[in-house]
Biopython code that builds the backbone (N, CA, C, O; Angstrom):
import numpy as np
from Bio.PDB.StructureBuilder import StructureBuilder

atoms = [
    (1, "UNK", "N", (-107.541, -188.374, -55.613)),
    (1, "UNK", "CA", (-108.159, -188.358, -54.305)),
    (1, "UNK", "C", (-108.753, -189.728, -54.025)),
    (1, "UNK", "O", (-109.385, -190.337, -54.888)),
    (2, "UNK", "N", (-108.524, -190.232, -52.723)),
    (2, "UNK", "CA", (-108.939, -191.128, -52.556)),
    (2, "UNK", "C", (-109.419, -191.272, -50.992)),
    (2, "UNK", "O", (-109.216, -190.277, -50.296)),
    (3, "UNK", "N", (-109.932, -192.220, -50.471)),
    (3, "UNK", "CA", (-110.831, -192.852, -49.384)),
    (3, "UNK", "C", (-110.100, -192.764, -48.475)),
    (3, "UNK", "O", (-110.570, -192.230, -47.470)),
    (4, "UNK", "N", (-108.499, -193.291, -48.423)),
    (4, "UNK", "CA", (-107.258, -192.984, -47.698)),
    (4, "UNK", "C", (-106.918, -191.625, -47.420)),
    (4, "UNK", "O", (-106.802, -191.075, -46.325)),
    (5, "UNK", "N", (-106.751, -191.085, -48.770)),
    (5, "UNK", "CA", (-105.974, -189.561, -48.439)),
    (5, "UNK", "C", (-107.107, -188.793, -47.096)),
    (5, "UNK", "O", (-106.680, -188.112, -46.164)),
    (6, "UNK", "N", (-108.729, -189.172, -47.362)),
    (6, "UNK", "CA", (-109.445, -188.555, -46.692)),
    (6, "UNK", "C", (-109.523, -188.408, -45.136)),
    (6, "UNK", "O", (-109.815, -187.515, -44.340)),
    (7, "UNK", "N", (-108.949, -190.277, -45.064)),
    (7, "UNK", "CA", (-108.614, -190.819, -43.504)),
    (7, "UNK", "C", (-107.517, -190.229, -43.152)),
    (7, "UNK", "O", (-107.717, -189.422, -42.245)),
    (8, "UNK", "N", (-106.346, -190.304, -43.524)),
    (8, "UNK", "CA", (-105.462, -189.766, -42.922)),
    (8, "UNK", "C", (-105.414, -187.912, -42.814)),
    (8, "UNK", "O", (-104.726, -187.282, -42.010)),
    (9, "UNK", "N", (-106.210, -187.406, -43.707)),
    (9, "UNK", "CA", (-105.949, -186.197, -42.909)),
    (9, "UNK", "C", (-106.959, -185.627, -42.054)),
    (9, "UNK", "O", (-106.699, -184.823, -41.158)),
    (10, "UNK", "N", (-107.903, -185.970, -42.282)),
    (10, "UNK", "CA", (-109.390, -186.076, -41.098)),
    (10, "UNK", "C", (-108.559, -187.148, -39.675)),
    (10, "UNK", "O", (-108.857, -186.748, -38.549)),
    (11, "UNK", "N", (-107.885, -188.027, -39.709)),
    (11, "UNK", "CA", (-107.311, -188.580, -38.070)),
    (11, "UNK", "C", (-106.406, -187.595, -37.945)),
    (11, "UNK", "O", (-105.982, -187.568, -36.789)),
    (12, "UNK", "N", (-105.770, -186.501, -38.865)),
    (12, "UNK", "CA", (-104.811, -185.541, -38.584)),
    (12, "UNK", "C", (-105.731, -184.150, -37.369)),
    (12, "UNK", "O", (-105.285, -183.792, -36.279)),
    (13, "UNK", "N", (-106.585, -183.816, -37.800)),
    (13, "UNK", "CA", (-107.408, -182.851, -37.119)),
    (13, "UNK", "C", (-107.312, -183.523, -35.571)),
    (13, "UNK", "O", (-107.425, -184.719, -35.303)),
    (14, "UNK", "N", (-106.981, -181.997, -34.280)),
    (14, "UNK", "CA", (-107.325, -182.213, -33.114)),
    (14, "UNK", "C", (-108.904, -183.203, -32.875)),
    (14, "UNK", "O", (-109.865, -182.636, -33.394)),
    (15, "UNK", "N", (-109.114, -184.033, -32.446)),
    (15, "UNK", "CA", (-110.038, -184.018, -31.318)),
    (15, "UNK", "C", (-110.967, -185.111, -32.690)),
    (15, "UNK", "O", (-112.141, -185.317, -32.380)),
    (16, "UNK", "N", (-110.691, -185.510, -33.542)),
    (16, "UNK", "CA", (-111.178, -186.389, -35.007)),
    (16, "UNK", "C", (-111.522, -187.342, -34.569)),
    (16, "UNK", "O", (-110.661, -187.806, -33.822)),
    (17, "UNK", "N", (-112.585, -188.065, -34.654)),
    (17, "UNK", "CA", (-112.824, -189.785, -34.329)),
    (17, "UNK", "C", (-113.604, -190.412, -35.797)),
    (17, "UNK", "O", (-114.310, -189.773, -36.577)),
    (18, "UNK", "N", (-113.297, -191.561, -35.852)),
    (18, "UNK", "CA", (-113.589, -192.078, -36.808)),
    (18, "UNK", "C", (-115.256, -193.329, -36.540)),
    (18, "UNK", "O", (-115.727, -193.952, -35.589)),
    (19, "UNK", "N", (-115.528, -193.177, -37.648)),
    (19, "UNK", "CA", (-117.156, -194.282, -37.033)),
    (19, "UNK", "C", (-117.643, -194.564, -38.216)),
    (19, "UNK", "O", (-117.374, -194.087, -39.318)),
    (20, "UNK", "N", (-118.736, -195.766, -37.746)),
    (20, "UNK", "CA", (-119.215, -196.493, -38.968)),
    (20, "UNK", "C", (-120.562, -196.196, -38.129)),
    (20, "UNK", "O", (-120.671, -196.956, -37.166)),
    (21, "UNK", "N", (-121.742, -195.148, -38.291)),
    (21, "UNK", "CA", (-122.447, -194.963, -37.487)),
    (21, "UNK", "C", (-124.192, -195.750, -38.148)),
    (21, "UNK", "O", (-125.275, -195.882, -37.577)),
    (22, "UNK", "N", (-123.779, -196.075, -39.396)),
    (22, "UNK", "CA", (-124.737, -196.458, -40.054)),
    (22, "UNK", "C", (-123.903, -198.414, -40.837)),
    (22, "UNK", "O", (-124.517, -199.195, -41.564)),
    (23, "UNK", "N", (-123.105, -198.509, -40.544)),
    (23, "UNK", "CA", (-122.597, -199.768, -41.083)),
    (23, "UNK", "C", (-122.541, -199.712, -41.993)),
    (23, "UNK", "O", (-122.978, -198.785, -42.676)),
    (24, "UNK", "N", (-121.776, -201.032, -42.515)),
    (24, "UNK", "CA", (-121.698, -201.000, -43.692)),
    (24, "UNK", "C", (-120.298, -200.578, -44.493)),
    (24, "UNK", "O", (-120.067, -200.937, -45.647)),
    (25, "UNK", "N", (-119.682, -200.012, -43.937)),
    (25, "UNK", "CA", (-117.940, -199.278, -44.165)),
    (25, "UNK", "C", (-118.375, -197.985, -44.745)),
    (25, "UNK", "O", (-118.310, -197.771, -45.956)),
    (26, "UNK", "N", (-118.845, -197.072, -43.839)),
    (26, "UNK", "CA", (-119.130, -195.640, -44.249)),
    (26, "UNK", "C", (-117.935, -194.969, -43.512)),
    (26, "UNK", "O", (-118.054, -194.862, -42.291)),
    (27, "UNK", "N", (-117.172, -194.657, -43.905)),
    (27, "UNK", "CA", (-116.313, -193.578, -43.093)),
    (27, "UNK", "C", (-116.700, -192.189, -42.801)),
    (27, "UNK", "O", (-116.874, -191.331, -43.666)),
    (28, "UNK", "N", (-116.833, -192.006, -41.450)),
    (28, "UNK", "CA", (-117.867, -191.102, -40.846)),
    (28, "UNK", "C", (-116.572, -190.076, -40.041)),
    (28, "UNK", "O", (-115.891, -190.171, -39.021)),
    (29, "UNK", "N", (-116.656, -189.528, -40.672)),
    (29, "UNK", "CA", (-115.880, -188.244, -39.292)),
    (29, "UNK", "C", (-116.371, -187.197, -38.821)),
    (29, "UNK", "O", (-116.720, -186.206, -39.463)),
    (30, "UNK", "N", (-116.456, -187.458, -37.013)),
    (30, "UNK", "CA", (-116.745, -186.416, -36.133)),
    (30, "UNK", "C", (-115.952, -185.899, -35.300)),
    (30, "UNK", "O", (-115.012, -186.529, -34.816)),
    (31, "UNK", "N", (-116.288, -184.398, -34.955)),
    (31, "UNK", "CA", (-115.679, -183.838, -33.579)),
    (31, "UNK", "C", (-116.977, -183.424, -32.532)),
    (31, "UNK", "O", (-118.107, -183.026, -32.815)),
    (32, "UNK", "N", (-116.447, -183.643, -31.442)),
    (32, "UNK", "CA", (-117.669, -183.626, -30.666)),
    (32, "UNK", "C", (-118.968, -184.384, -30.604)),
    (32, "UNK", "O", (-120.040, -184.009, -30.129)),
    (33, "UNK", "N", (-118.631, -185.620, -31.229)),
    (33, "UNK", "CA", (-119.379, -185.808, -31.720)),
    (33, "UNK", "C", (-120.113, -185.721, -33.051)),
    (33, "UNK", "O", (-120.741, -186.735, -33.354)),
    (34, "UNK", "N", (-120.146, -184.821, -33.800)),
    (34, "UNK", "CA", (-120.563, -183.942, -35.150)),
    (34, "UNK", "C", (-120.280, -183.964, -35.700)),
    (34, "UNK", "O", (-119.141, -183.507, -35.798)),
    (35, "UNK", "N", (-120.943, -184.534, -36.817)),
    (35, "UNK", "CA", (-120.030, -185.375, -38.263)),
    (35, "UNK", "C", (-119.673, -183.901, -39.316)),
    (35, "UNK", "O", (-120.395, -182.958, -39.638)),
    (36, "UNK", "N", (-118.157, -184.248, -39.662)),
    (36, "UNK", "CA", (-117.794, -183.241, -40.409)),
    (36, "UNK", "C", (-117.606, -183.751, -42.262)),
    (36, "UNK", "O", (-117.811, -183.088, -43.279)),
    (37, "UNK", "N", (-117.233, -184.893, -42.119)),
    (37, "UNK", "CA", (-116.607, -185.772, -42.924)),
    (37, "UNK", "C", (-117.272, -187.375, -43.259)),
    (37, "UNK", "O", (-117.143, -188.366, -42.541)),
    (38, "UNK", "N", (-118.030, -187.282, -44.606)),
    (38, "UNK", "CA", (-118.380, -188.727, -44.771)),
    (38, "UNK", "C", (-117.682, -189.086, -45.746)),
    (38, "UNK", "O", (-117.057, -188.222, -46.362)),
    (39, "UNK", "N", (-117.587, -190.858, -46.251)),
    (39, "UNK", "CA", (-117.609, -190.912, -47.234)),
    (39, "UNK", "C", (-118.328, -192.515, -46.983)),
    (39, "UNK", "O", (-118.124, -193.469, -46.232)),
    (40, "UNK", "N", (-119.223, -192.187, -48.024)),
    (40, "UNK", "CA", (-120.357, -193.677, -48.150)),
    (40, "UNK", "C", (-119.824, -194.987, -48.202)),
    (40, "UNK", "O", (-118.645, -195.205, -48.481)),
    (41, "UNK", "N", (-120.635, -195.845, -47.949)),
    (41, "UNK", "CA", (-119.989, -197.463, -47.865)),
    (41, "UNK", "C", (-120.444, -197.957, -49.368)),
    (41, "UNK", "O", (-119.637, -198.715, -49.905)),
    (42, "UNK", "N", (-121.507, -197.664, -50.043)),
    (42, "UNK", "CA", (-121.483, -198.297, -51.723)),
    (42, "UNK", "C", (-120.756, -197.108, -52.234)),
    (42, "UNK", "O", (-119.685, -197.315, -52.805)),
    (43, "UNK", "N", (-121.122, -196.074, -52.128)),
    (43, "UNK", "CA", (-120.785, -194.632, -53.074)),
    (43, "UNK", "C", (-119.573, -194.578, -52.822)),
    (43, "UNK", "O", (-119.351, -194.013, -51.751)),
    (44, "UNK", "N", (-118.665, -194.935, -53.369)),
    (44, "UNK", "CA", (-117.207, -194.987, -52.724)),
    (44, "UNK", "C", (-116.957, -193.938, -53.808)),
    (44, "UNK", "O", (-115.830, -193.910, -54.302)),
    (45, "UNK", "N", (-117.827, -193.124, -54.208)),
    (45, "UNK", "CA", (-117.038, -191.765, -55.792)),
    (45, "UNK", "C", (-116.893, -190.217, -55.126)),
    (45, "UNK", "O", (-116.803, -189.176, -55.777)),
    (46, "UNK", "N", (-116.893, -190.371, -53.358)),
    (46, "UNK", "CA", (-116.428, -188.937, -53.259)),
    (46, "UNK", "C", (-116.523, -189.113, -51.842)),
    (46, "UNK", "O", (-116.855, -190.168, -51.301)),
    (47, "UNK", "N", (-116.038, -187.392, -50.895)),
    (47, "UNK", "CA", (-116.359, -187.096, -49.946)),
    (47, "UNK", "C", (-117.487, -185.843, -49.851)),
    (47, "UNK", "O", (-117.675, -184.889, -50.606)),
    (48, "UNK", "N", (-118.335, -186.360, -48.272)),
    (48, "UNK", "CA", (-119.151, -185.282, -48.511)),
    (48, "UNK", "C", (-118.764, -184.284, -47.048)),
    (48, "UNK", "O", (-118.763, -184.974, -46.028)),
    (49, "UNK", "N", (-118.473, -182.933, -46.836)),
    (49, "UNK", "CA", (-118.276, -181.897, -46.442)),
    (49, "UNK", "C", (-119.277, -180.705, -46.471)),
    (49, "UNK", "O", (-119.969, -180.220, -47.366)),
    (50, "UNK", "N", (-119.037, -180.328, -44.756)),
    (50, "UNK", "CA", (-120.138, -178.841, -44.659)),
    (50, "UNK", "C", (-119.639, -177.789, -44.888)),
    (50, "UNK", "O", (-118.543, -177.349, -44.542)),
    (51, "UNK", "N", (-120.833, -177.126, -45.783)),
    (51, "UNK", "CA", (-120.276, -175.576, -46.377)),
    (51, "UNK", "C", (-120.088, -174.787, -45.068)),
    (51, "UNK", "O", (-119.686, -175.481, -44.134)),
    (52, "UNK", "N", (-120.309, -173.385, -44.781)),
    (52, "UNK", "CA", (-120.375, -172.346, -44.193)),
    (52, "UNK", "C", (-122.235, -171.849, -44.444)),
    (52, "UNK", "O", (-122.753, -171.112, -43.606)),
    (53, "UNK", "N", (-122.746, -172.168, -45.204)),
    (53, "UNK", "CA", (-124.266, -172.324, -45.372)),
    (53, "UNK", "C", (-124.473, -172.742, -46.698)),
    (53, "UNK", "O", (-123.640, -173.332, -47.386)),
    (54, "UNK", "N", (-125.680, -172.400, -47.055)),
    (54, "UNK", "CA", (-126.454, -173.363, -48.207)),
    (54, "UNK", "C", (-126.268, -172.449, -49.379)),
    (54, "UNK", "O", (-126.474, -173.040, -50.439)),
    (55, "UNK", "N", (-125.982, -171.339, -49.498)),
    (55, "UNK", "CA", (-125.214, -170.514, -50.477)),
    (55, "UNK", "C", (-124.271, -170.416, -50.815)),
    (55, "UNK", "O", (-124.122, -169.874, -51.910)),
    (56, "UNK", "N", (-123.090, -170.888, -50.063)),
    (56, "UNK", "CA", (-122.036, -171.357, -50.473)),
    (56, "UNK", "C", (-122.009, -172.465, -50.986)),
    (56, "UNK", "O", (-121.441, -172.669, -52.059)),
    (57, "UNK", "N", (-122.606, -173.355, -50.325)),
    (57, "UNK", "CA", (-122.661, -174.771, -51.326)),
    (57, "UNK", "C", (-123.331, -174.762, -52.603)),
    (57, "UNK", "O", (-122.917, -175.386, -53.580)),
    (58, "UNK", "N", (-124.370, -174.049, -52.584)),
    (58, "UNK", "CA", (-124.765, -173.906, -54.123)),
    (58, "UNK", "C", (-123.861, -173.008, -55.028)),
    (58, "UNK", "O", (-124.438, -173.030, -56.115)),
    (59, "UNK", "N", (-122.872, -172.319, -55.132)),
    (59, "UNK", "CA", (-121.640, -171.395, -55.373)),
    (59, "UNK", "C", (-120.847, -172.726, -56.260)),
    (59, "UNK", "O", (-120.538, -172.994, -57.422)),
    (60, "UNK", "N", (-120.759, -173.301, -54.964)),
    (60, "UNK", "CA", (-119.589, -174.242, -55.694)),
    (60, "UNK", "C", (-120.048, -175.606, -56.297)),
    (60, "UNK", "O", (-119.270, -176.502, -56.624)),
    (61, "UNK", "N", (-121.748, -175.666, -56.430)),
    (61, "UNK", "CA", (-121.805, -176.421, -57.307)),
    (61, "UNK", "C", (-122.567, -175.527, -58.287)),
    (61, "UNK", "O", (-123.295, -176.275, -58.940)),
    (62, "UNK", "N", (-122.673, -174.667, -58.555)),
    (62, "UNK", "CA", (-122.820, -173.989, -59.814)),
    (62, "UNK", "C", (-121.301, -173.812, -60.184)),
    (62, "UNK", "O", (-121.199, -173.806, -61.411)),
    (63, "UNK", "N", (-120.222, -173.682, -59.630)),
    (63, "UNK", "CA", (-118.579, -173.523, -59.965)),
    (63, "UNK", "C", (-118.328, -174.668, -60.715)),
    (63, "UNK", "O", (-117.632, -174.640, -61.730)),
    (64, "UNK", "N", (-119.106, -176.159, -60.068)),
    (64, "UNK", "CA", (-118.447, -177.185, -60.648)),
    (64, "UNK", "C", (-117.449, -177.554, -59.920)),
    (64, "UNK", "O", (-116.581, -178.195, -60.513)),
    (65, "UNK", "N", (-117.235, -177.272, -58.390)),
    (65, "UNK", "CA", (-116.034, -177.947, -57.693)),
    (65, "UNK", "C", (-117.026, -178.591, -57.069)),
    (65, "UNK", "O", (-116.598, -178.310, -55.950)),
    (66, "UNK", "N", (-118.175, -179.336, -56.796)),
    (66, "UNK", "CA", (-118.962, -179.996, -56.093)),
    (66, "UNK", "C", (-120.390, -180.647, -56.874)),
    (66, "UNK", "O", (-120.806, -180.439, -58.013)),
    (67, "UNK", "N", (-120.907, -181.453, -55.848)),
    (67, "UNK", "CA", (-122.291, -181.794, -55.905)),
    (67, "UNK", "C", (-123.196, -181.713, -54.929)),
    (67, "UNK", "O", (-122.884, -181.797, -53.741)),
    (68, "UNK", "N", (-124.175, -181.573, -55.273)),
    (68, "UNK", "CA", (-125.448, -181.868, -53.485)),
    (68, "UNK", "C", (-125.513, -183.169, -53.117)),
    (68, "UNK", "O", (-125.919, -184.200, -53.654)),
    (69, "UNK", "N", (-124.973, -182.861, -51.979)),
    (69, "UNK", "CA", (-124.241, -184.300, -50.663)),
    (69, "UNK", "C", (-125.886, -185.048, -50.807)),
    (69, "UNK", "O", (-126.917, -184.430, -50.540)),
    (70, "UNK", "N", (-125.849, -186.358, -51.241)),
    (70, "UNK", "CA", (-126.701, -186.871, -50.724)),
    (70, "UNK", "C", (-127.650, -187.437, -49.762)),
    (70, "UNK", "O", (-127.402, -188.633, -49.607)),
    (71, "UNK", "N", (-128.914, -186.930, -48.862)),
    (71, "UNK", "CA", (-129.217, -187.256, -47.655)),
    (71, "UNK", "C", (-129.409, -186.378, -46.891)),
    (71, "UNK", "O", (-130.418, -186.233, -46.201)),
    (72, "UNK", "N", (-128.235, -185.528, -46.933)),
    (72, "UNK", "CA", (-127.605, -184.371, -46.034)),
    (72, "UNK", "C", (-128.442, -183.282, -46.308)),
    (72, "UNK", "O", (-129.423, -183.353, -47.048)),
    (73, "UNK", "N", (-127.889, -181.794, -45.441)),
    (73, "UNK", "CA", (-128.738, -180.784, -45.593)),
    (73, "UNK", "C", (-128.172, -180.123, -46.317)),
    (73, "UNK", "O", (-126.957, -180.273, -46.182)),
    (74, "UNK", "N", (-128.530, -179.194, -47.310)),
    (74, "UNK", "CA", (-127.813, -178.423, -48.797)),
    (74, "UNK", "C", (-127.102, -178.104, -48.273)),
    (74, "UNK", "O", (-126.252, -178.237, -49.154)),
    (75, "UNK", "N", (-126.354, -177.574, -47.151)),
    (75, "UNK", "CA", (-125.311, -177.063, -46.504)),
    (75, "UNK", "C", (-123.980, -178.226, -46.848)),
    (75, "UNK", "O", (-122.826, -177.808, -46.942)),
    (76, "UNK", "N", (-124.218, -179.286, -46.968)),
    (76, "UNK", "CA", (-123.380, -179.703, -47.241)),
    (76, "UNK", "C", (-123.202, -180.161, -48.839)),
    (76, "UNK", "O", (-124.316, -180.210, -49.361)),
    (77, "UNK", "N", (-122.227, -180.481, -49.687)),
    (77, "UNK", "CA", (-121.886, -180.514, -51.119)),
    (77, "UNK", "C", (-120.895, -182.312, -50.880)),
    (77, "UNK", "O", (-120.504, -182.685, -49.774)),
    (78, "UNK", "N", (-120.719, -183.018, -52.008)),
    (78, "UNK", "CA", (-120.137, -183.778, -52.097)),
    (78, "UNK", "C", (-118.825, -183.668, -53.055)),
    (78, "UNK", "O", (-119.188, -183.403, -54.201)),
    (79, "UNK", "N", (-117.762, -183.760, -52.968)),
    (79, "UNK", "CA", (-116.928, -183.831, -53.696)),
    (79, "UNK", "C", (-116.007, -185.299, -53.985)),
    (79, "UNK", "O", (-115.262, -185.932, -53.239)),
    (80, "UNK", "N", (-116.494, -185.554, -55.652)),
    (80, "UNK", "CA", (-116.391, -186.905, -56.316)),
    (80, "UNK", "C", (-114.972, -186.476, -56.360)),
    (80, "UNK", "O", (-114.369, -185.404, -56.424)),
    (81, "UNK", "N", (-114.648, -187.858, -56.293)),
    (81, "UNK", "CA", (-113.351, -188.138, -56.500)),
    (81, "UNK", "C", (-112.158, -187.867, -57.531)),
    (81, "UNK", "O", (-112.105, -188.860, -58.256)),
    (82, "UNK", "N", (-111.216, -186.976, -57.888)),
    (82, "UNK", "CA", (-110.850, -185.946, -59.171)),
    (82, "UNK", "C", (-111.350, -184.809, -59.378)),
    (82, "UNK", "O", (-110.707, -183.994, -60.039)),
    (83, "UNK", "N", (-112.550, -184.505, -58.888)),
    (83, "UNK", "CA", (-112.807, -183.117, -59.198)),
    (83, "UNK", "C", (-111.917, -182.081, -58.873)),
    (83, "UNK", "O", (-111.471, -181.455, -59.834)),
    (84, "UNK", "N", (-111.496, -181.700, -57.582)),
    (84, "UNK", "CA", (-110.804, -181.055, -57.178)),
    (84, "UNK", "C", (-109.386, -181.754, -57.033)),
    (84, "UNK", "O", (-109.179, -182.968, -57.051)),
    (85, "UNK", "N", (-108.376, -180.656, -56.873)),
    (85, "UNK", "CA", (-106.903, -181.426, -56.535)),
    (85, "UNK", "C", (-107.066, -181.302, -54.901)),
    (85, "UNK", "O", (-107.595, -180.484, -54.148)),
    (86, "UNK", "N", (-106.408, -182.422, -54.755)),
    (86, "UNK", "CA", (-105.998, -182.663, -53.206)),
    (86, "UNK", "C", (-105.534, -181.559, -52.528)),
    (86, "UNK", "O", (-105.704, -181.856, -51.346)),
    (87, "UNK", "N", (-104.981, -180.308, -52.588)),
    (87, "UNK", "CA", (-104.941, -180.093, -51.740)),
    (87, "UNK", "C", (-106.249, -179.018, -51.356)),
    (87, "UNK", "O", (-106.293, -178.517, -50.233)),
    (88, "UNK", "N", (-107.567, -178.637, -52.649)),
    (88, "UNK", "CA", (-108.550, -178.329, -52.349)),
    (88, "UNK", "C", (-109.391, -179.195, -51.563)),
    (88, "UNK", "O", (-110.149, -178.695, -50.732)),
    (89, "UNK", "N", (-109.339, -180.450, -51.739)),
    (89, "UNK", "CA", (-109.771, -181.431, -51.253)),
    (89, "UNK", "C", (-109.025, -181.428, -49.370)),
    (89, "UNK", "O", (-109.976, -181.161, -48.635)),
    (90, "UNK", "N", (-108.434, -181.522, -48.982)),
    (90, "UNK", "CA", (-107.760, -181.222, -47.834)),
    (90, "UNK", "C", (-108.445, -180.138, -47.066)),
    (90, "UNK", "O", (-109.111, -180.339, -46.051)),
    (91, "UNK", "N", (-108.187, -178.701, -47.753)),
    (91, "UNK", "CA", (-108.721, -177.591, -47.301)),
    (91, "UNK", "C", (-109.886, -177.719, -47.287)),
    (91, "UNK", "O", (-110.199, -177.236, -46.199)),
    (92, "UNK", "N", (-111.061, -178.159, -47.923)),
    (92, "UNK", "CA", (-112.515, -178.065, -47.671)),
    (92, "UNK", "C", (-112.559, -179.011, -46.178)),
    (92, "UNK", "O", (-112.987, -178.465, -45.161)),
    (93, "UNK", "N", (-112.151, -180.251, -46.145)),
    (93, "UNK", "CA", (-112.271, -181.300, -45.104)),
    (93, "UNK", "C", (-111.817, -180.349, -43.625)),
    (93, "UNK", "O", (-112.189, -180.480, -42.459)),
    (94, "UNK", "N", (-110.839, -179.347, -44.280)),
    (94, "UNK", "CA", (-110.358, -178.213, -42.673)),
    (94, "UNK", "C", (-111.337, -177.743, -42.533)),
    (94, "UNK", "O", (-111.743, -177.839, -41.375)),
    (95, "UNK", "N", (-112.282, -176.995, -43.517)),
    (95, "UNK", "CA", (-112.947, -175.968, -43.567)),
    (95, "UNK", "C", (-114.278, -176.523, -42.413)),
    (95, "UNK", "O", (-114.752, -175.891, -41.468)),
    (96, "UNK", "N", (-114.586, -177.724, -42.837)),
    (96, "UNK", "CA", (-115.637, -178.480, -42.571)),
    (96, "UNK", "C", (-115.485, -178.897, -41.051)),
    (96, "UNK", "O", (-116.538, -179.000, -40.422)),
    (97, "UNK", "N", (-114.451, -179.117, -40.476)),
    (97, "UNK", "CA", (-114.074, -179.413, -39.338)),
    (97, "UNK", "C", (-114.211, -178.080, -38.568)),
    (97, "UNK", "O", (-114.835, -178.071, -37.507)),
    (98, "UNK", "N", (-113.669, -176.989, -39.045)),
    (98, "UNK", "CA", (-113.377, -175.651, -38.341)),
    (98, "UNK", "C", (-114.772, -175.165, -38.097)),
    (98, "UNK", "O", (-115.021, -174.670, -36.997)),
    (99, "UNK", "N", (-115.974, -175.281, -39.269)),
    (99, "UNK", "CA", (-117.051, -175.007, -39.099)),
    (99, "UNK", "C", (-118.146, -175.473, -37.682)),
    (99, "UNK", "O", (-118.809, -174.685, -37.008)),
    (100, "UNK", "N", (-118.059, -177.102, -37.508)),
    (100, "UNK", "CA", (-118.275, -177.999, -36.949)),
    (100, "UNK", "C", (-117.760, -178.076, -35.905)),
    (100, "UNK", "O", (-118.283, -178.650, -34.950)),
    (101, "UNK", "N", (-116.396, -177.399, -35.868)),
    (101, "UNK", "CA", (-115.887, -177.326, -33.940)),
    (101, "UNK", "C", (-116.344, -175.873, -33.304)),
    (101, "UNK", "O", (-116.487, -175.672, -32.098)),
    (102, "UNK", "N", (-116.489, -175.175, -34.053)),
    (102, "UNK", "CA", (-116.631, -173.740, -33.793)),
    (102, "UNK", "C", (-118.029, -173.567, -33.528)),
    (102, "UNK", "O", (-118.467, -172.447, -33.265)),
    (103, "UNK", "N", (-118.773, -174.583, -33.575)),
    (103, "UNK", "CA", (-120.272, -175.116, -33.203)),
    (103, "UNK", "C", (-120.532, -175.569, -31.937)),
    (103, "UNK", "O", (-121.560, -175.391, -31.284)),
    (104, "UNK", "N", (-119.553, -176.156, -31.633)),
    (104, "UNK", "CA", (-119.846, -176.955, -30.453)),
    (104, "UNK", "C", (-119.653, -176.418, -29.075)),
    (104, "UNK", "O", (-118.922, -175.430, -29.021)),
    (105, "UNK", "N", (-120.270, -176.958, -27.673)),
    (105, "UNK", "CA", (-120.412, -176.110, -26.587)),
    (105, "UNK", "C", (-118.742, -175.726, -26.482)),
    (105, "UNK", "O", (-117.884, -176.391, -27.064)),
    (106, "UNK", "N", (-118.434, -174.491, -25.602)),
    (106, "UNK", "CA", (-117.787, -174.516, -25.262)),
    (106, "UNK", "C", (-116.101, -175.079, -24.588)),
    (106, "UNK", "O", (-114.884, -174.935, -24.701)),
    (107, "UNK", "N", (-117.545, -176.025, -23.610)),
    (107, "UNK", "CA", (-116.461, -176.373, -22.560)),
    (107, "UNK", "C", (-116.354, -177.646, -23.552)),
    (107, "UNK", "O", (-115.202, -178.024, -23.335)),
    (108, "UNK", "N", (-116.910, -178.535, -24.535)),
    (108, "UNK", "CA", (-116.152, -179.644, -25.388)),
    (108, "UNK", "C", (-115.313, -178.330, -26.173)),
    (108, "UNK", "O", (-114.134, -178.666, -26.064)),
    (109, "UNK", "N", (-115.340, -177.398, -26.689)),
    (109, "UNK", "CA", (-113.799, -176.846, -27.375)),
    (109, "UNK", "C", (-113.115, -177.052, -26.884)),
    (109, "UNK", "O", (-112.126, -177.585, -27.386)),
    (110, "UNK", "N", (-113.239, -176.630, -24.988)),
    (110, "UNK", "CA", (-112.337, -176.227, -24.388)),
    (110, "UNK", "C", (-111.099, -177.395, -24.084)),
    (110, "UNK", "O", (-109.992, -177.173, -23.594)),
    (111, "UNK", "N", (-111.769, -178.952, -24.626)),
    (111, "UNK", "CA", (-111.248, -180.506, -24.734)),
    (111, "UNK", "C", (-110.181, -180.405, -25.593)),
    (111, "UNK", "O", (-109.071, -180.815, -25.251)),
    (112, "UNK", "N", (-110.420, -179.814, -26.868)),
    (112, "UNK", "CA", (-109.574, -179.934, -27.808)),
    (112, "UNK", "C", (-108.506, -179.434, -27.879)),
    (112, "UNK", "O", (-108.320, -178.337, -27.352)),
    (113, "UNK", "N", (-107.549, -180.062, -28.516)),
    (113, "UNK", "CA", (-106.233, -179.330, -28.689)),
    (113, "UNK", "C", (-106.405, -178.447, -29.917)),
    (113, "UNK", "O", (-107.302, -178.714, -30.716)),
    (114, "UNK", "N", (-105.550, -177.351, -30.121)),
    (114, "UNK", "CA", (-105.652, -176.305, -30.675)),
    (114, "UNK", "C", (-105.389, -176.891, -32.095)),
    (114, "UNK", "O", (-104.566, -177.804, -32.171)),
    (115, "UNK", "N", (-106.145, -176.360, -33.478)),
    (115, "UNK", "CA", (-105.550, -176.228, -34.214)),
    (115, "UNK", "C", (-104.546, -175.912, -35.182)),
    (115, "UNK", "O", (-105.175, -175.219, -35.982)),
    (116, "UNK", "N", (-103.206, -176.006, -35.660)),
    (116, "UNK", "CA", (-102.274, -175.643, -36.153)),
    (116, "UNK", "C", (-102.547, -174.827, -37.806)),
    (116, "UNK", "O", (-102.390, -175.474, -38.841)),
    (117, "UNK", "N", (-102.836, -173.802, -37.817)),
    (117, "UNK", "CA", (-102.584, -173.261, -39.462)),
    (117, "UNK", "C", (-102.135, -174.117, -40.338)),
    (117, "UNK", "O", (-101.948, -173.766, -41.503)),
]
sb = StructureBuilder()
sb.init_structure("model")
sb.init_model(0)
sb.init_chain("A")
sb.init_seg("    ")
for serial, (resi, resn, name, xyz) in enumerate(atoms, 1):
    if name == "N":
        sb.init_residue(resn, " ", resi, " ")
    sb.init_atom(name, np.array(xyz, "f"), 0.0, 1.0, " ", f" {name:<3s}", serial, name[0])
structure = sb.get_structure()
């Protein structure tokens, strides 16, 4: 897993923008605005992703497929780089997006193009 694999499938998601909202080369991904997807500008050892709540994220770092995202709210977990295989790594970054659009007003859903399964 790497910094790349993360970009290209986070610019794959409807409605994805990319940002450096803090400088520095943080790769920041939002929809609506609403960051779904980081990965730090020194900490280059993972991505960090939102659970479904703060019990799930503690799940999967008592599992050992994660860590507590630094900064962030326990809701979100970090996943270092190798821990998981890519295509868990993929699916959490969906998960995190799906969470995060399914948040947002309406009429910005109503912007987006649909997601594909």
């Amino acid at each position: 897993m790497t910094r790349s694999i993360v970009n290209l499938h986070c610019a794959a998601l409807p409605g994805a923008e990319h940002s450096d909202p803090w400088g520095g080369g943080h790769d920041a991904w939002k929809v609506g605005g609403k960051l779904f997807a980081v990965v730090g500008a020194k900490d280059n050892h993972g991505v960090s992703v939102k659970c479904a709540d703060v019990e799930t994220a503690r799940m999967l770092i008592d599992l050992g497929r994660g860590l507590q995202a630094p900064y962030l709210h326990p809701s979100w977990i970090r996943l270092p780089w190798g821990l998981v295989p890519q295509a868990e790594l993929c699916d959490r970054l969906t998960t995190s997006y799906r969470l995060i659009r399914a948040r947002l007003p309406r009429r910005v859903q109503a912007t987006l193009a649909p997601l594909t399964p």
